[in-house]
C-alpha positions in Angstrom: -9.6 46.8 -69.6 -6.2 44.7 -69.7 -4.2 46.7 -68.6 -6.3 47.2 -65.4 -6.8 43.2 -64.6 -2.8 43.4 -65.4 -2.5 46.1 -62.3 -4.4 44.2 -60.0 -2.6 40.5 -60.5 0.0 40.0 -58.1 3.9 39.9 -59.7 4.3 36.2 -60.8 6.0 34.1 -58.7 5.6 35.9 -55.3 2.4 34.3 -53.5 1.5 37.0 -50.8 3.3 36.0 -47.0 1.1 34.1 -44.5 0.8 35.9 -40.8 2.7 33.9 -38.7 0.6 31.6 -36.2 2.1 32.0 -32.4 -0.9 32.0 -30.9 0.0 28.3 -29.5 2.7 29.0 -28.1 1.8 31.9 -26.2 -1.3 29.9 -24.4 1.0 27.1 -23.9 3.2 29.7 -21.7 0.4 31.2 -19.9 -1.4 27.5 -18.8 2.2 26.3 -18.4 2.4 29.2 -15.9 -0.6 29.2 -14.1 -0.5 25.3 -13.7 3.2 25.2 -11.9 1.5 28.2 -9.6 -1.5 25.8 -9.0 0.9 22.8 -8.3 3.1 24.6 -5.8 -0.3 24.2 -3.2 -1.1 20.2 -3.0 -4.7 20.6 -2.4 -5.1 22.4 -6.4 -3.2 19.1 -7.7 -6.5 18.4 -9.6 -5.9 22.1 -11.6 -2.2 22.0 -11.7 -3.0 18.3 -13.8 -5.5 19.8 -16.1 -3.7 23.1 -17.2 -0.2 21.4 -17.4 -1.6 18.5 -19.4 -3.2 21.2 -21.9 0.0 23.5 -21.9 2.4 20.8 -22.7 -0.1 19.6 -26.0 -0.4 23.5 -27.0 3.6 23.3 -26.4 4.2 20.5 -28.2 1.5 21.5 -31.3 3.3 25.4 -30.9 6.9 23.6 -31.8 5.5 22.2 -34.8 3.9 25.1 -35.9 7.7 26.6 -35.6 9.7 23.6 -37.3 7.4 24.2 -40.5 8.0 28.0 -40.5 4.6 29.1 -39.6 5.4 30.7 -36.3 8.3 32.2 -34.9 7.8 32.0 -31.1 10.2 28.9 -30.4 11.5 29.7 -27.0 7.7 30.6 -25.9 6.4 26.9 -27.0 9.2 25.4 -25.6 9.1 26.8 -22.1 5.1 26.2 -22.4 5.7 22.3 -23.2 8.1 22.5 -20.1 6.4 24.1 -17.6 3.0 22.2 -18.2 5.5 19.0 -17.4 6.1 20.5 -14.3 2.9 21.3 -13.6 1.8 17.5 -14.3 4.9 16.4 -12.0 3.1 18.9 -9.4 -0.1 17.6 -9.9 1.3 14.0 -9.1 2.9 15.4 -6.1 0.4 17.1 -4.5 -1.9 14.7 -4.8 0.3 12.3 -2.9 0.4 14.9 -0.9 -3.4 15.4 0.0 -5.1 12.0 -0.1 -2.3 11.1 2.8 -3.8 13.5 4.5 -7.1 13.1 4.2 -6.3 9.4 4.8 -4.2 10.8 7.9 -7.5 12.6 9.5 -10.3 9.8 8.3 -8.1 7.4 10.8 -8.0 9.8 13.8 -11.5 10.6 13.3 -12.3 7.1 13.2 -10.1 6.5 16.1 -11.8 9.5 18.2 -15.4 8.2 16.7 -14.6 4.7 17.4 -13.1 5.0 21.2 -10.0 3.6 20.1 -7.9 6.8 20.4 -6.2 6.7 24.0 -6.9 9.2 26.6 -3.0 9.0 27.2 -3.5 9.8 30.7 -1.1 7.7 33.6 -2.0 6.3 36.9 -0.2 6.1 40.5 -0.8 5.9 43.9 0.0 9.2 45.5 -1.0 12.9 45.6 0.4 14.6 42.8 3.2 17.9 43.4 1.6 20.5 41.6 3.1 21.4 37.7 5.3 24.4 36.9 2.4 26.9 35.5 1.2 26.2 32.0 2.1 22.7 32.1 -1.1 20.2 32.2 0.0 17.2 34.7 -2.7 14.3 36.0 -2.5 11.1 37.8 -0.4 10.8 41.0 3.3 11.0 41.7 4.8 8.2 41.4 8.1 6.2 43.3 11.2 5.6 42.5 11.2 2.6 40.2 7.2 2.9 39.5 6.1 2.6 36.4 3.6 5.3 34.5 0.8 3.0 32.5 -0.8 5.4 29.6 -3.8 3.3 28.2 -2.1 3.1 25.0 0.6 0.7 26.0 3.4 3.5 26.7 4.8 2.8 29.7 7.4 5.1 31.6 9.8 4.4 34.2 11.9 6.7 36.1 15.1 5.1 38.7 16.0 6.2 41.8 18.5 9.6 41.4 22.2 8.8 41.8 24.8 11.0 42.6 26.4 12.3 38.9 30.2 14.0 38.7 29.9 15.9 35.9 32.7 16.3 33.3 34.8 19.5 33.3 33.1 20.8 30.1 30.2 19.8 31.6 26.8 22.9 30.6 24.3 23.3 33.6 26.1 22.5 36.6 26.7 24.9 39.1 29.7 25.0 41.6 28.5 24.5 45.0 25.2 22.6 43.5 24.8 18.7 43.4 24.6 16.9 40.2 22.1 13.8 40.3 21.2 11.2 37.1 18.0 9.5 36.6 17.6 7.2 34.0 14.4 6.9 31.9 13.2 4.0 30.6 10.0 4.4 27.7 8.3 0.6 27.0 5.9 0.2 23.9 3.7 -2.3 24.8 0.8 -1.0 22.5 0.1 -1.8 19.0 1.5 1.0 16.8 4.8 3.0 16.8 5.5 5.4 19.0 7.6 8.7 17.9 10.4 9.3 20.9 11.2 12.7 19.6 9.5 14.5 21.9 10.2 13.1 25.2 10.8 15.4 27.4 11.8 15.5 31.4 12.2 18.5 34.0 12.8 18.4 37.5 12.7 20.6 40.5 14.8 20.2 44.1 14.4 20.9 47.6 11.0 21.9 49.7 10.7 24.9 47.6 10.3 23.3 44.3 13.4 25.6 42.7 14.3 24.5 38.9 16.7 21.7 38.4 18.8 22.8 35.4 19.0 19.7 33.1 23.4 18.8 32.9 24.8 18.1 29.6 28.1 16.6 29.2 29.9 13.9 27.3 29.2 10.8 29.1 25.4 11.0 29.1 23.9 9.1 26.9 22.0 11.0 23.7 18.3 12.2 24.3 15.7 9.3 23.1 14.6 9.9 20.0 13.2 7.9 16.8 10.9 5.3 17.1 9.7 3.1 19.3 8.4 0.2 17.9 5.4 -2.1 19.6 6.8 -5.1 21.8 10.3 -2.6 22.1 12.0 -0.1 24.5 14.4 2.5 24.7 16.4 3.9 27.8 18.2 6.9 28.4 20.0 9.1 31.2 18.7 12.7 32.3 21.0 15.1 34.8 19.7 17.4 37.2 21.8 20.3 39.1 20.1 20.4 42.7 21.0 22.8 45.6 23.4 20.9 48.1 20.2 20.9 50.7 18.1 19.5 48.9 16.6 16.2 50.5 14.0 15.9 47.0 14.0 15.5 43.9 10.8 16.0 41.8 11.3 14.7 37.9 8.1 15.3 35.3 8.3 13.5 32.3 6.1 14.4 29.0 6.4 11.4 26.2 4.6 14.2 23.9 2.0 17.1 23.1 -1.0 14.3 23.0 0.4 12.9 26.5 -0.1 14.4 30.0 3.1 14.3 31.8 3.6 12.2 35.0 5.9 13.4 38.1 7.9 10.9 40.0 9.5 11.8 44.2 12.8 10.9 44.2 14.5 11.1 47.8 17.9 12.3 47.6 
């Protein structure tokens, strides 16, 4: 009978080994994971902010388990703990991200709601030349020198064209063709900003309406771009190679995708 309970009793001194514990760890890694996926699309900030939040406390809990020997699994916890950080950063991020634009769309749908939102449509006094196909154009030509009123205090002004000598590294002009400037002028007279970087102006020549190639050298002035602020204008000068007959010159100009363009008849 002694000997038997003497069998069963474990050799003194040696206390049988615990499992190790890396169960915290590996959960931190997985949520870690999954939470930086989450935070890469703005609109799942709120997910990317919950799992990153519970990976880095598994993460951090995981690296204790590891400093007092029971688990093994450091380099899992740690990258846990540091992708749930990310994931929070993420979280932050993208919610920047989405309540801007939701703020963004609540304002143009109170603008559209509201009446506020301008047509952005110009006026004039004469028949209008008919667009290049595709290209939506409304109002009335306009003059030399005439103004283009859109209703949300943009105005545009097109000059008289001038004769223009290109320089000799000049891209557009063709020998034999006539090279004429125009110079645009864009007023904000509205309330808000206006963004100038998508301005655009075309033009056509002669009684059969034939493409104007837009002339770029050195001594034009850059394209107008930024921003236009209210009470504030910016002016540029646009190009225009035009047969050698031509007695017109027809210039569109677009202030943007939300604006219908206006066309102004410049004699030559």
């Amino acid at each position: 009978m002694s000997q038997s309970m003497q069998q069963q009793q474990p050799p003194f001194g040696h206390a049988p080994a615990q499992p190790l514990r890396n169960g915290l760890g590996t959960a931190a890694l997985v949520l870690g994971i999954i939470g930086t996926l989450s935070g890469l699309i703005p609109f799942f900030f709120w997910l990317a902010g919950i799992l990153g939040l519970i990976a880095l406390i598994l993460g951090l809990s995981g690296r204790g388990r590891v400093k007092r020997g029971e688990a093994a699994n450091k380099g899992v916890t740690t990258t846990g703990a540091v992708l749930g950080l990310v994931a929070l950063i993420l979280s932050v991020v993208g919610a920047v991200i989405t309540f801007k634009a939701v703020d963004e769309a609540v304002d143009e749908i109170n603008k559209a709601t509201n009446g506020s939102s301008a047509s952005k449509k110009p006026g004039g006094d004469k028949p209008l030349e008919k667009a290049e196909e595709g290209e939506e154009v409304t109002g009335k030509a306009l003059e030399a020198g005439d103004g283009a009123e859109y209703d949300d205090g943009l105005t545009v002004t097109v000059s008289a064209a001038k004769p223009y000598t290109p320089d000799e590294f000049a891209v557009g002009h063709t020998k034999g063709n006539k090279a004429y400037k125009v110079t645009v002028v864009i007023e904000n007279t509205g309330k808000e900003k206006f963004d100038a970087n998508l301005v655009t102006a075309d033009a056509r020549a002669g009684k059969d309406g034939v493409e104007a190639e837009q002339i770029f050298d050195g001594k034009l002035s850059a394209p107008i771009d930024g921003t236009i602020l209210p009470g504030k204008k910016v002016t540029a000068d646009w190009a225009f190679d035009a047969p050698a007959d031509a007695k017109n010159l027809t210039v569109e100009v677009s202030p943007g995708f939300e604006y219908n363009a206006t066309v102004w008849e410049l004699k030559l």
